[in-house]
C-alpha positions as CSV (number, residue, x, y, z in Angstrom):
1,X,-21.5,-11.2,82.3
2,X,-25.0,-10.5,81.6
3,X,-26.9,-10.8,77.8
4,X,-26.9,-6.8,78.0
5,X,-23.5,-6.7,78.4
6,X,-22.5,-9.0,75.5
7,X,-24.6,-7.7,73.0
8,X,-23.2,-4.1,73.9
9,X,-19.8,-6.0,73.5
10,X,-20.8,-7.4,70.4
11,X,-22.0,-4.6,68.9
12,X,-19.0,-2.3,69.6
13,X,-16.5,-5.1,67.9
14,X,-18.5,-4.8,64.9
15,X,-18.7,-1.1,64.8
16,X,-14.8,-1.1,65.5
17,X,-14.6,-3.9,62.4
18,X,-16.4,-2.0,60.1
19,X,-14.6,1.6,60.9
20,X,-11.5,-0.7,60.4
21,X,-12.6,-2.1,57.1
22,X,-13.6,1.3,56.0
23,X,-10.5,2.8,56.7
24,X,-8.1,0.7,54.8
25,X,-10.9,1.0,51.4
26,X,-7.7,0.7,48.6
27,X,-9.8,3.5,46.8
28,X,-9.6,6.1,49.2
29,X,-6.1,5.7,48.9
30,X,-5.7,5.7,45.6
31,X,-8.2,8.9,45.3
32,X,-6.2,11.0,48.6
33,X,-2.8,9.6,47.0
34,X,-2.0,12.2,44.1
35,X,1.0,9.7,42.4
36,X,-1.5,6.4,42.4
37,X,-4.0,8.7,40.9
38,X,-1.7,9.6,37.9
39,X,-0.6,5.6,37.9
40,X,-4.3,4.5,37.7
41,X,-5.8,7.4,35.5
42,X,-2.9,6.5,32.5
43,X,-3.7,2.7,33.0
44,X,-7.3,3.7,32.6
45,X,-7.0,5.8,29.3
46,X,-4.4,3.1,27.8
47,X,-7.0,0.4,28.4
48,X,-9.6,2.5,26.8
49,X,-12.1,3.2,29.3
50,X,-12.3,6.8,28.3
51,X,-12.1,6.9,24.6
52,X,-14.1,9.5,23.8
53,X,-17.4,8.4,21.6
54,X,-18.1,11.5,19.8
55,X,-15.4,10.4,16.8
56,X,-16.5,12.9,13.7
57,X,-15.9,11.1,10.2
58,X,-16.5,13.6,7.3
59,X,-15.8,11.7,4.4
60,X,-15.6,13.3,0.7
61,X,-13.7,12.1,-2.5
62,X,-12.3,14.0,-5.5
63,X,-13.7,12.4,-9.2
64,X,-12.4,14.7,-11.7
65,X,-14.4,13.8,-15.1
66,X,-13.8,15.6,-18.0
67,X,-16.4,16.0,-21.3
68,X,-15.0,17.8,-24.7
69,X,-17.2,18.3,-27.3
70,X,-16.0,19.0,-31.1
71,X,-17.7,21.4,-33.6
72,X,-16.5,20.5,-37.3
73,X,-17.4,22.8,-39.9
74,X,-16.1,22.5,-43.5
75,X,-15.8,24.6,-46.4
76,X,-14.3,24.1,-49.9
77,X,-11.1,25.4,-51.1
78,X,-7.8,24.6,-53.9
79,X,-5.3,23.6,-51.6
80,X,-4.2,21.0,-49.0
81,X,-3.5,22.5,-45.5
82,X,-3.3,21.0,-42.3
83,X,-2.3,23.4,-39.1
84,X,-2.9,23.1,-35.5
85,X,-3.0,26.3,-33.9
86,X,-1.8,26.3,-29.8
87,X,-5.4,27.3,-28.4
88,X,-6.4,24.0,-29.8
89,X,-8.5,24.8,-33.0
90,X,-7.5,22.7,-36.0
91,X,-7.5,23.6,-39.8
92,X,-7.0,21.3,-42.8
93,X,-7.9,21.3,-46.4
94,X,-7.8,18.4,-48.0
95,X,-8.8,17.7,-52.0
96,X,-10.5,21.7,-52.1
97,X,-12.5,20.7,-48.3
98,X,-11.8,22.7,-45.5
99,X,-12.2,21.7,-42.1
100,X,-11.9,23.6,-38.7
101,X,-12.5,21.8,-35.3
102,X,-12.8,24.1,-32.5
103,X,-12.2,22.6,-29.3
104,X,-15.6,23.8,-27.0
105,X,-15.4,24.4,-23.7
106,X,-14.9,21.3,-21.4
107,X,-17.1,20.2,-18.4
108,X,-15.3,19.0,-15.6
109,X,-17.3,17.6,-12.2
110,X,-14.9,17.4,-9.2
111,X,-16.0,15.3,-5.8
112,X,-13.9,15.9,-3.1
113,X,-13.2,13.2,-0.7
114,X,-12.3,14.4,3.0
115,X,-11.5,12.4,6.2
116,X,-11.0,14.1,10.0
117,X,-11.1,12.4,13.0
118,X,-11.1,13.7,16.5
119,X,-8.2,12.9,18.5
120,X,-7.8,11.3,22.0
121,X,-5.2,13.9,23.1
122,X,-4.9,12.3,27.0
123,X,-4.2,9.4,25.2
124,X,-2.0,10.5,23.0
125,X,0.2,11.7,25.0
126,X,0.4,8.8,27.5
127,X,1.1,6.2,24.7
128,X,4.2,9.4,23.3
129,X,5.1,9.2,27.0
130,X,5.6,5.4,27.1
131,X,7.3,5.5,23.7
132,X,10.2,7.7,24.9
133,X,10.4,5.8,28.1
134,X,10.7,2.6,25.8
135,X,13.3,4.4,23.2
136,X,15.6,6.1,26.5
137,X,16.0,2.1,28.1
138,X,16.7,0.6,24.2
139,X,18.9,2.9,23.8
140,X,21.0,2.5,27.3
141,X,21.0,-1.2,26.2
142,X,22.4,-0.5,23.1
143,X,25.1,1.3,24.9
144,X,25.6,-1.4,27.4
145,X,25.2,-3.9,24.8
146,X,28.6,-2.1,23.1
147,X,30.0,-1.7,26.5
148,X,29.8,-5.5,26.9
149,X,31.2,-6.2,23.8
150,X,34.2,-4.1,24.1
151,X,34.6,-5.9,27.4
152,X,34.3,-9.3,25.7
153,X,36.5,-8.1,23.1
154,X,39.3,-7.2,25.7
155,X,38.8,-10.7,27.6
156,X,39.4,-12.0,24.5
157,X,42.6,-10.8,23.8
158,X,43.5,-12.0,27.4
159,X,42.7,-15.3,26.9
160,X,44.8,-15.4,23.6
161,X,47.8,-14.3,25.1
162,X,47.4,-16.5,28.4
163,X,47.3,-19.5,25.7
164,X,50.0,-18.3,24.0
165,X,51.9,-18.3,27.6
166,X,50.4,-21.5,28.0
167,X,51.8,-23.0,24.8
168,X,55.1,-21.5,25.2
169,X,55.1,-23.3,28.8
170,X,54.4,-26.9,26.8
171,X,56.6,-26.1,24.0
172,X,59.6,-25.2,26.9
173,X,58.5,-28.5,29.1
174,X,58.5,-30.8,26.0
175,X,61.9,-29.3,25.1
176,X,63.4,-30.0,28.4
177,X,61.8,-33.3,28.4
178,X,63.3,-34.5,25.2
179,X,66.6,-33.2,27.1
180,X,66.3,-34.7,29.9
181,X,65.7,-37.9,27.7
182,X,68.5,-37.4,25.2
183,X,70.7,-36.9,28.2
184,X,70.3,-39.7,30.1
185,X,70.3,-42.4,26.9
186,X,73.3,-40.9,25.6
187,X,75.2,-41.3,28.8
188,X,74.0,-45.0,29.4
């Protein structure tokens, strides 16, 4: 075989190796394959590859603060009086002095205090996904869980009356025993 020949042989096996190698790339499977797709994407979002950067924080807060001022004015009179009318306004009269204290308007500065977030929806709804997948198998093991236990229950009761049997067997054995003894003393 000549040098020609064998690097043309050469260089066909590693054409055919590469087209092999290429062929059997695990990502083109995944990416033609519609169900590995889905399996990879979910795993992708629950790491948190794709959490979404643009989160929007608009934070407020609500201070309510509250200021009443009092006007007193007086003037004299014979007679003690001392009233509080329902708007507020107070009256009294007190050795001929009158007083009245009007209750002024208050001033009252509110900050409001807000929060939002934007949500990872995919996400979301792949953990919601995984959490009813997760509820569906603890409940079938609670049901076999009770299953079991009714089982247990019912190879207990089994095993009670086969020692009852059992006892009863002794009890008859011992009994025929203490016969069989009884009998053969008594006649010798």
């Amino acid at each position: 075989m000549s040098d020609s020949t064998k690097l043309l042989f050469v260089w066909l096996l590693t054409v055919i190796v590469i087209i092999l190698l290429g062929s059997c790339n695990p990502v083109k499977k995944v990416l033609n394959n519609k169900e590995k797709f889905e399996i990879v994407a979910k795993e992708v979002v629950r790491r948190g590859y794709c959490i979404n950067d643009t989160v929007i924080i608009d934070t407020s807060r609500i201070d309510t603060v509250v200021k009443e001022n009092h006007i007193v004015d007086s003037v004299f009179l014979d007679q003690d009086i001392d009233t509080t009318f329902p708007s507020g306004a107070k009256v009294s009269l007190h050795n001929g002095m009158i007083s009245v204290k009007c209750p002024s308007a208050k001033e009252i500065t509110r900050t409001v205090k807000e929060t939002q977030y934007i949500r990872d929806l995919k996400l979301e709804s792949i953990l919601k996904e995984d959490a009813a997948i997760k509820s569906d198998s603890i409940k079938y093991l609670e049901f076999t869980i009770q299953d079991l236990n009714v089982t247990i229950k019912d190879k207990n009761v089994i095993i009670a009356k086969e020692k009852a049997k059992f006892i009863v067997l002794i009890v008859v054995l011992l009994v025929f025993l203490g016969f069989y003894i009884y009998s053969k003393y008594k006649l010798l």
